[in-house]
C-alpha positions as CSV (number, residue, x, y, z in Angstrom):
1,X,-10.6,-36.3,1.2
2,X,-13.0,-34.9,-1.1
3,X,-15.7,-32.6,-1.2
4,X,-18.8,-33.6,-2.7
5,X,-21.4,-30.7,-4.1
6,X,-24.1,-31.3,-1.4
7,X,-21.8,-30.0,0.9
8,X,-20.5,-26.7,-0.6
9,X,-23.4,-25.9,-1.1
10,X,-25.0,-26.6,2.1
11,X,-22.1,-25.2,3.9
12,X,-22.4,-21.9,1.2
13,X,-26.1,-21.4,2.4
14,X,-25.1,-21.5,6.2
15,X,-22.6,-18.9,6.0
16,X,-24.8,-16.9,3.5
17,X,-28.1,-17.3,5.9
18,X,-25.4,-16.2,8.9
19,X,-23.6,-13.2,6.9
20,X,-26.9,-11.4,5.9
21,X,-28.3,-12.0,9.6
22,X,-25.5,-10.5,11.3
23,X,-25.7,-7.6,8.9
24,X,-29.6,-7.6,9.3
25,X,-29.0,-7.9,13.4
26,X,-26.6,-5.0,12.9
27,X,-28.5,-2.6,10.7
28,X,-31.8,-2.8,12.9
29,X,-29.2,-1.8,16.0
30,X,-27.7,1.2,14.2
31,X,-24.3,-0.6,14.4
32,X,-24.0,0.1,10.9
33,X,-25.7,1.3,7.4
34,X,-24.3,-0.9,5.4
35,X,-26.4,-3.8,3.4
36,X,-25.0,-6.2,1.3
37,X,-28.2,-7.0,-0.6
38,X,-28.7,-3.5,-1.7
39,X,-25.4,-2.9,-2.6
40,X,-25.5,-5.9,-4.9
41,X,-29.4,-5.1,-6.1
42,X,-27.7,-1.7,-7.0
43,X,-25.7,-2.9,-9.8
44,X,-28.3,-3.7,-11.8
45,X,-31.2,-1.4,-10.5
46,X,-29.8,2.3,-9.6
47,X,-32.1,3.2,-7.0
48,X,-31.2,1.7,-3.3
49,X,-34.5,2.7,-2.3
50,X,-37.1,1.2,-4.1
51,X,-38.2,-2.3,-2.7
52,X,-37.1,-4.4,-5.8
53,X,-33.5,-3.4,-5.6
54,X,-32.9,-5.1,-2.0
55,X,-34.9,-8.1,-3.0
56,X,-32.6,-8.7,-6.4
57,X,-29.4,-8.0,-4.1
58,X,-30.9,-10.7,-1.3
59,X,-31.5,-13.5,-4.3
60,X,-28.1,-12.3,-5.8
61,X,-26.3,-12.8,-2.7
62,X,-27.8,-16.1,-1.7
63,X,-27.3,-17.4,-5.3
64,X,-23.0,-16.4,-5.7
65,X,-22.8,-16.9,-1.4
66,X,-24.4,-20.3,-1.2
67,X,-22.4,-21.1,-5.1
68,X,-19.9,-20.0,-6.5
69,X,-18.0,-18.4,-3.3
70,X,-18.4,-21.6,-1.4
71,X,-17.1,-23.6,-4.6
72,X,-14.1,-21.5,-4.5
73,X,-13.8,-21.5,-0.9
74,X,-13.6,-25.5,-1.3
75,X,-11.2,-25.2,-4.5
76,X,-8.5,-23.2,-2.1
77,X,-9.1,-25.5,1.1
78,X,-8.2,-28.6,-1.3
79,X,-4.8,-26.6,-3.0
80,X,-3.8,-25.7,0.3
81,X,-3.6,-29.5,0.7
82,X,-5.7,-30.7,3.5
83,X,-8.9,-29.9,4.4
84,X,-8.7,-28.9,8.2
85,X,-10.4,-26.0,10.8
86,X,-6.6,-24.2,10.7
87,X,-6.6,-23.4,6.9
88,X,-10.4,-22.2,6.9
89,X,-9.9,-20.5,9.6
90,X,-6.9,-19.0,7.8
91,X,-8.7,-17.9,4.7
């Protein structure tokens, strides 16, 4: 079976939109302080307070979530042989 591109990424931008929701839904409750976004926004802008640096970690982390970590998620469900719920839910 083979994975065509329109599904990685589709599937890449679910998880992505789901990931920074739950951390969003979390935050707002006081679960937790941590933010993806600005975390990744910090590596190129050092201050985790100014407005810009949370926008350039949410467009970072949509771009490598809904790319290049779906792509490789996809890569290691095809080496793993087939691609079934059991070996995604493994990884």
């Amino acid at each position: 079976m083979t994975i065509t591109w329109s599904a990685i990424l589709w599937a890449g931008l679910v998880a992505t939109t789901l990931a920074a929701a739950s951390f969003w839904l979390f935050r707002t409750s006081g679960l937790t302080e941590f933010s993806p976004s600005t975390h990744l926004g910090c590596m190129f802008l050092g201050n985790p307070r100014l407005p810009p640096t949370e926008r350039l970690g949410l467009l970072l982390l949509f771009a490598l979530g809904s790319t290049l970590l779906a792509w490789l998620y996809a890569a290691l469900q095809q080496r793993m042989g087939a691609i079934s719920l059991g070996g995604g839910a493994l990884l």
